[in-house]
VEXVEXMAR-524846 format. One record per residue (C-alpha): residue in one letter; x, y, z. Coordinates in steps of 0.02 Angstrom, whole numbers, padded with zeros to 5 digits, always signed. Layout:
aXYZ
...
//
This chain:
x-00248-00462+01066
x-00134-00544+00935
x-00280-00622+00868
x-00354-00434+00804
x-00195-00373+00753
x-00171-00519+00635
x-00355-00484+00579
x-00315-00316+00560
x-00170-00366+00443
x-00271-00469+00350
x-00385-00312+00299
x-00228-00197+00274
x-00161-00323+00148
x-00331-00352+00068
x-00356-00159+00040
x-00136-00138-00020
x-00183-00279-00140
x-00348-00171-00206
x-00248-00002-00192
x-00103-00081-00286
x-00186-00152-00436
x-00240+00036-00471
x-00091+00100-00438
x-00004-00002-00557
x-00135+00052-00699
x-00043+00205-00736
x+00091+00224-00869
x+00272+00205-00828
x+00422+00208-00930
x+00554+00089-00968
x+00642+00133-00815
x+00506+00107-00703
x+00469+00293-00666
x+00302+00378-00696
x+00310+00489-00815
x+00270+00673-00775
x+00105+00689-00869
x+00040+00530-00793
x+00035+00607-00623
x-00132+00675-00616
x-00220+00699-00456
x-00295+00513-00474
x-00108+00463-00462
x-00057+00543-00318
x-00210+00492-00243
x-00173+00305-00293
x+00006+00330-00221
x-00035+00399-00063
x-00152+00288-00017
x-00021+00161-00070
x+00118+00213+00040
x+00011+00241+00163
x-00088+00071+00181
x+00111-00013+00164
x+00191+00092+00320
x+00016+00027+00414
x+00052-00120+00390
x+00229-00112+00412
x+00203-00038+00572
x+00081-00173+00607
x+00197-00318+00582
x+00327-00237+00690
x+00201-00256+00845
x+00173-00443+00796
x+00323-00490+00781
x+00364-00400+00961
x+00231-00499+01035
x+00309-00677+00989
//
């Protein structure tokens, strides 16, 4: 059982990594925000899937670490 969820992680993280990278191609400003005409429907897209594949695997590494 632990073994799958740890191989499950290790796909989560490999697809956060991929989703990340084009997250991170859109503008930001100095502060670090996006700026309002950079968030186009690609954006949110990138975003959601984003926060999405990070509370996954946040969730995910909760039940490992239970399992110790």
């Amino acid at each position: 059982m632990k073994a799958v969820l740890i191989a499950t992680r290790d796909q989560i993280e490999a697809e956060l990594k991929e989703a990340t990278a084009i997250y991170r191609t859109f503008p930001k400003m100095t502060n670090g925000l996006t700026p309002d005409d950079a968030k186009t429907p690609e954006w949110f897209d990138a975003k959601s899937k984003v926060d999405r594949l990070f509370s996954a695997l946040r969730d995910l590494n909760s039940k490992i670490v239970r399992m110790k």
